[in-house]
N, C-alpha and C positions, 0 to 999 in steps of 0.2 A: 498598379500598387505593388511596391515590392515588398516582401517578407522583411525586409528587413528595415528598420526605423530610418530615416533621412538624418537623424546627427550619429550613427555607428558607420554607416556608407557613405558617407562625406569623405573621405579618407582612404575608403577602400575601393580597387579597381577591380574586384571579385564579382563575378556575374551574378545578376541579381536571382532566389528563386523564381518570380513567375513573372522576369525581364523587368521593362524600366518605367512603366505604364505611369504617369502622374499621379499624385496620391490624393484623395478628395477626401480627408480624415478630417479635414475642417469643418465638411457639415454633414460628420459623422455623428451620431449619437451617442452619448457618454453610458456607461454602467449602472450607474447608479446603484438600486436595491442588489442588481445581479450582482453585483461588484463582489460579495462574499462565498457565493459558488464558482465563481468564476476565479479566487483564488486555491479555491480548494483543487481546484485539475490542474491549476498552474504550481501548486507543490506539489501535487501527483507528478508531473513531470520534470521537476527538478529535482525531485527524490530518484525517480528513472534512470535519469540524464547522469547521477552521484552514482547510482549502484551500478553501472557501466562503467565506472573509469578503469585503470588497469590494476590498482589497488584493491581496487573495493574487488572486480574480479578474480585475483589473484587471491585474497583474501575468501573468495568463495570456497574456489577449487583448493584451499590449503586446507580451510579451516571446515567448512556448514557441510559439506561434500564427505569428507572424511570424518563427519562428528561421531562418536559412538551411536547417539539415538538413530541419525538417518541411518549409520552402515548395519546398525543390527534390524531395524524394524524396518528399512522403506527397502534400500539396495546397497549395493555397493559397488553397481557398476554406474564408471562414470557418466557414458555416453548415453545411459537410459535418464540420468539425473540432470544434466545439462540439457536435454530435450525436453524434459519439463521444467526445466528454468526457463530457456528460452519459452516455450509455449506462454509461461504464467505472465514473461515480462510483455509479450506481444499483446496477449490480453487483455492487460493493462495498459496499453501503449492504444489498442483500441479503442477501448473506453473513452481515454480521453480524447484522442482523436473523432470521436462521436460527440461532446463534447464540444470541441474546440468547432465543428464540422456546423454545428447549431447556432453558436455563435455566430459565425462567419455571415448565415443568412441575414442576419442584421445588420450586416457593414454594405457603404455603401458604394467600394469597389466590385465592379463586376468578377472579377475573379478569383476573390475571397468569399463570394457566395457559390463557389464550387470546391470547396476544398475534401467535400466527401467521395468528390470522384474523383478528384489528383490523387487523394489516398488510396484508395482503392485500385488505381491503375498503375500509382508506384509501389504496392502489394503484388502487383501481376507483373512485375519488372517491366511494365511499359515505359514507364517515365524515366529516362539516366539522371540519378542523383550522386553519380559519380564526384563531383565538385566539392559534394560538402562534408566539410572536413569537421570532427568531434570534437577535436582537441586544439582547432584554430583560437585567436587571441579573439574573433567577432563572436564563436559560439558565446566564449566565457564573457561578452559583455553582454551578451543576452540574457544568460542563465544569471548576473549580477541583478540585471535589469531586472528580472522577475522574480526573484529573491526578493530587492527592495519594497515589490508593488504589494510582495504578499506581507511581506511584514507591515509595512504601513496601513495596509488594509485589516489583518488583523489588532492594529493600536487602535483602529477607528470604530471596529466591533468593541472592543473593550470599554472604548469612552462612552459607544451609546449603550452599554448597556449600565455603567454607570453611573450616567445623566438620567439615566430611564430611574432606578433607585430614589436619585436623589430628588426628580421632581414630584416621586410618590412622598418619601419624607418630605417636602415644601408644604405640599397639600395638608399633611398632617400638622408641621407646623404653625402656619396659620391661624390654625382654631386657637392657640394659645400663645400667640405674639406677643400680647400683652406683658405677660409674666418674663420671659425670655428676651428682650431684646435685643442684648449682645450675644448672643449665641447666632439667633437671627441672619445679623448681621455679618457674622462670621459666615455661615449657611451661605447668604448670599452671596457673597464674595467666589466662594468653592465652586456653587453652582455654577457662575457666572465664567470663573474658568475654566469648568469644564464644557461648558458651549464652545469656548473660543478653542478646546483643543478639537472637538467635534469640526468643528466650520473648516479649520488648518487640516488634518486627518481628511476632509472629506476632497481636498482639493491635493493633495499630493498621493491618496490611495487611487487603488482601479476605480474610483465611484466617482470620479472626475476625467476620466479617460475616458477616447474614444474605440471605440470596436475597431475601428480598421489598426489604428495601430499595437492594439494590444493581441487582435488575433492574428496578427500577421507575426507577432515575435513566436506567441508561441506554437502557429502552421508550422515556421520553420525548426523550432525545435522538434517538431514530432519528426518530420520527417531525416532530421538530422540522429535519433532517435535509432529511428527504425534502420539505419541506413548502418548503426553502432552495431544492434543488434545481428544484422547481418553479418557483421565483421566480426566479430568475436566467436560467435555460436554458427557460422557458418562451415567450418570445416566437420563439427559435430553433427548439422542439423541437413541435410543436403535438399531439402526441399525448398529451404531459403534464396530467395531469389540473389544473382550475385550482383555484387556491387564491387566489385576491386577497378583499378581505372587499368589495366589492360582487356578490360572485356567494350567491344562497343555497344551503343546505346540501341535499344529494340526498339526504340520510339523511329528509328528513321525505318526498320521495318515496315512499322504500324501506318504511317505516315506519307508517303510515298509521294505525296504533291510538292511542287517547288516552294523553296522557302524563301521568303522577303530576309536585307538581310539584319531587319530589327528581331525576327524568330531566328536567324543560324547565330544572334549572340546570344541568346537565353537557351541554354538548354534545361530548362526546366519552366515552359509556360502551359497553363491551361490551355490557352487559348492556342495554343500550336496542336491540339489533338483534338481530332476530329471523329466522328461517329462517335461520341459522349453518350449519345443515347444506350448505346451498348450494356453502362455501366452502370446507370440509373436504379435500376434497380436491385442489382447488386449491393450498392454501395446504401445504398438507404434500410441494412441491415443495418448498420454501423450507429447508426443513429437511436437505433431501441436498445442497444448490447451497455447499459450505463450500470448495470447488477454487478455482483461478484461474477469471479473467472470463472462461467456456468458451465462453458465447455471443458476446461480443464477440472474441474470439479466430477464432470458427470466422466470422464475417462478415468477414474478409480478401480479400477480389479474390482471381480467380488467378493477378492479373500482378504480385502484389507478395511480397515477401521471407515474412512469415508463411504462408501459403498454401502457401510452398514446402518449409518448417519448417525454415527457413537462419536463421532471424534470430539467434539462440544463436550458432552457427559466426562467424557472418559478423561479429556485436561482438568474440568473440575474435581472431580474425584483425588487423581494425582495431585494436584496442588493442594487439595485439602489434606491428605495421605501427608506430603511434604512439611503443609503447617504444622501438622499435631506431633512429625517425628521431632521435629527442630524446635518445640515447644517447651520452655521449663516447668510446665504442669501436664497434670496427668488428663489422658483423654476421659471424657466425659462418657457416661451410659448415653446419652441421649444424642453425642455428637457421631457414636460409634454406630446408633441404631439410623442415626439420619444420614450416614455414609453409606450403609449397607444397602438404605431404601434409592438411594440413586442409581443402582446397579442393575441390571439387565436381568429375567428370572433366570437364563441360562447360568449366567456368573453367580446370582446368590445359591445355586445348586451347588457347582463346583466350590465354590470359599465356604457351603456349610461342611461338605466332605472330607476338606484341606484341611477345618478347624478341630472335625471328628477325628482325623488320625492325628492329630499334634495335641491333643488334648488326652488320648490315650498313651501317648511318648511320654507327656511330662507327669502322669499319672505313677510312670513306671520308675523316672526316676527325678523327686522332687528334689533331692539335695542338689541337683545341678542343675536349678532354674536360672541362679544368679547367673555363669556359663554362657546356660543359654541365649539369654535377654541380651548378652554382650556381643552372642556370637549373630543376633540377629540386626543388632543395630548395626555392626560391621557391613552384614549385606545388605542391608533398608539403605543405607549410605552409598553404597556401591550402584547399585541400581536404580536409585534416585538422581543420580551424580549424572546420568543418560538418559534417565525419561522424563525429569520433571523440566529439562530446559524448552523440549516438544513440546510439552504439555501449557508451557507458560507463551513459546511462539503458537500453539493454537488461537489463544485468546487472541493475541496482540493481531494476529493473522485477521481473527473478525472483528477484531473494535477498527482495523485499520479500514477494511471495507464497507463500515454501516458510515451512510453519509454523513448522519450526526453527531458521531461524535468525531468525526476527523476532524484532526485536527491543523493546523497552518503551522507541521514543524517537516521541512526539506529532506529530513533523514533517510535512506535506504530502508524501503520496507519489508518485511519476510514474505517470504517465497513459502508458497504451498506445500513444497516440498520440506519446509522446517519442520511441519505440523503433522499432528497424527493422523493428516489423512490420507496418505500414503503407506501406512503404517499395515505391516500384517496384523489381521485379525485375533490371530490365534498365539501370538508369541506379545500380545502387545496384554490383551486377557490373562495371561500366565504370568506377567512383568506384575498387574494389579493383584491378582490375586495373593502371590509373593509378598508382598508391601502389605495388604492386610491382613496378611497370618502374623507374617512379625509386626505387626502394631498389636495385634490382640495381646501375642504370646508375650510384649515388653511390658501391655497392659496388665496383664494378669497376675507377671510380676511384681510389678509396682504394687497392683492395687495391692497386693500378700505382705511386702513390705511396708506399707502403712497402717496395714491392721497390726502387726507386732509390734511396730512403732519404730521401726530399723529407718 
């Protein structure tokens, strides 16, 4: 069974990845219920396969790399920030690879039910994936292919869960047929098509497909993947195994028995590697690791915001700080006291201290509060203008990772390193605290100006 579908290699004379073995997809077993998780790792890796290319790349290293937030709070050197990109995208490229690797056990080509130890041995540079090319006109009919399967598959969610509504409404109306009959009637008609969109949706989504051919499109995008990953982030990351095609293949190392010569045309077969056992159980880590980037998460400093497990608290707070500045009404007692209760006792020490010396400043000279409030919105803006966009990719960082609420959109997802959790501890503390003296002090103003009636 090859990686790649029988009408994209119709045409192509490209070595197949795990050679040219017959495909028996025919009394493979279709998706069905999986058919909805099974698109969600399939837009995991299309979002992947998007945030690789040379744009979205280039767009890294111009723009997220050099952003004010990462260069003040995380680093500003590059080569420490690219090494946790690449880590975060491997990660992720794991994941789903663990994934795709479970699937696989269900299909009923034999060498689709090994695809957690092809991974894992082309992790170890065993395997030559020198062949597969990123940016070929076969990748992009894959990544077409798998676009389409996730969108239809999520039309097919949306209709059952439409049909599911409407057949509770049926029920309900029923009881009073009577009175209603044209409405009824109209009901049934809606109903009725939206069966018929379900019944269509169910036969052109993954929930009509079989396992072999849908995990063989996307085995080969992982490893097409990983193979990008080492191209780009390799001259950065030197631990990455190399993949350029003037290096030869370490598999004829590994491999040293004479080759038939249906295995010297495939350089990329399971079944051409031998002593498997080796990898077993290595590779059967891969299979538990479906969480957030646990590793890349627990390699946090311990002078930085993640480490401390604040980075969650501390984007709410900011984005709350954010709403109330860019709000046409004045902050609230009770929205003020329920800002200050989300804060850590060490920080409500330091913001009571901040408030004690800026409350004897403006004690000393009231006529230039107005000034004041001006001269603080100016820096609440400033400094807002750099942390609240962290603060906004931290969220987005973990609504991307909870399985449920992922969602089936292809997009480039944020990188760990957008988020505050790399972020110093103590300069990221000093950034909030800042933000809510001048909210107080714009506060206080305000509220002075509504008492006189100005």
């Amino acid at each position: 069974m090859a990686w790649r579908p029988a009408g994209v290699n119709k045409a192509s004379n490209n070595t197949h990845v795990f050679g040219n073995a017959k495909s028996s997809s025919s009394s493979s077993p279709t998706f069905q219920i999986l058919a909805f998780e099974t698109a969600k790792c399939m837009v995991r890796l299309v979002a992947l396969y998007k945030s690789l290319s040379d744009d979205e790349f280039l767009q890294f290293q111009k723009s997220i790399m050099k952003s004010p937030g990462v260069a003040t709070l995380n680093s500003d050197d590059e080569t420490y920030l690219l090494g946790l990109a690449c880590k975060d995208m491997l990660e992720n490229l794991d994941q789903a690879a663990a994934i795709v690797s479970r699937l696989g056990k269900k299909c009923t080509d034999g060498e689709l039910n090994k695809l957690d130890i092809a991974y894992h041995n082309m992790k170890q540079g065993i395997i030559d994936v020198r062949h597969l090319d990123f940016k070929s006109k076969h990748v992009g009919k894959i990544i077409e292919q798998m676009e389409k399967y996730a969108s239809y598959t999520s039309m097919l969610y949306a209709s059952l869960v439409d049909l599911e509504e409407m057949q509770i409404s049926e029920k309900k109306m029923k009881k009073w047929k009577r009175n209603a009959s044209r409405n009824i009637n109209y009901f049934n008609e809606e109903i009725s098509l939206r069966r018929k969109q379900v019944v269509h949706f169910r036969k052109i989504s993954l929930w009509n497909q079989t396992y072999d051919k849908i995990v063989g499109l996307m085995a080969e995008i992982v490893c097409v993947i990983f193979v990008r990953i080492c191209t780009i982030f390799g001259p950065f990351v030197p631990s990455l195994p190399c993949t350029t095609r003037n290096r030869h293949p370490i598999r004829r190392n590994y491999n040293s028995s004479p080759k038939s010569p249906e295995v010297r045309g495939s350089s990329f077969r399971i079944s051409a590697i031998t002593n498997t056992e080796k990898f077993i159980t290595k590779s059967k880590n891969l299979e538990g690791n479906t969480g957030g980037n646990q590793m890349l998460i627990h390699s946090a400093p311990e002078n930085t915001v993640g480490a401390a497990g604040l980075a969650l608290r501390y984007a709410n707070v900011i984005i709350m700080a954010e709403t109330y500045f860019y709000s046409t009404t004045t902050m609230s007692k009770s929205a003020r006291e329920y800002m200050f209760e989300m804060l850590p006792l060490n920080l409500k020490q330091t913001l009571r201290g901040k408030l004690k010396s800026h409350w004897c400043k403006d004690a000393e000279a009231r006529e230039g509060q107005q000034g004041l409030a001006e001269r603080w919105k100016v820096a609440l803006e400033e400094i807002l203008g750099w942390l609240a966009p962290m603060a906004h990719d931290t969220l987005q960082w973990q609504q991307e990772r909870n399985l449920e609420q992922r969602s089936l959109d292809a997009k480039p997802t944020v990188l760990l390193l957008q988020t505050l959790h790399f972020s110093d501890l103590e300069k990221t503390e000093a950034a909030i605290v800042e933000i809510l003296v001048g909210l107080s002090c714009i506060y206080r103003y305000e509220n002075q100006m509504n008492k006189v009636g100005i």
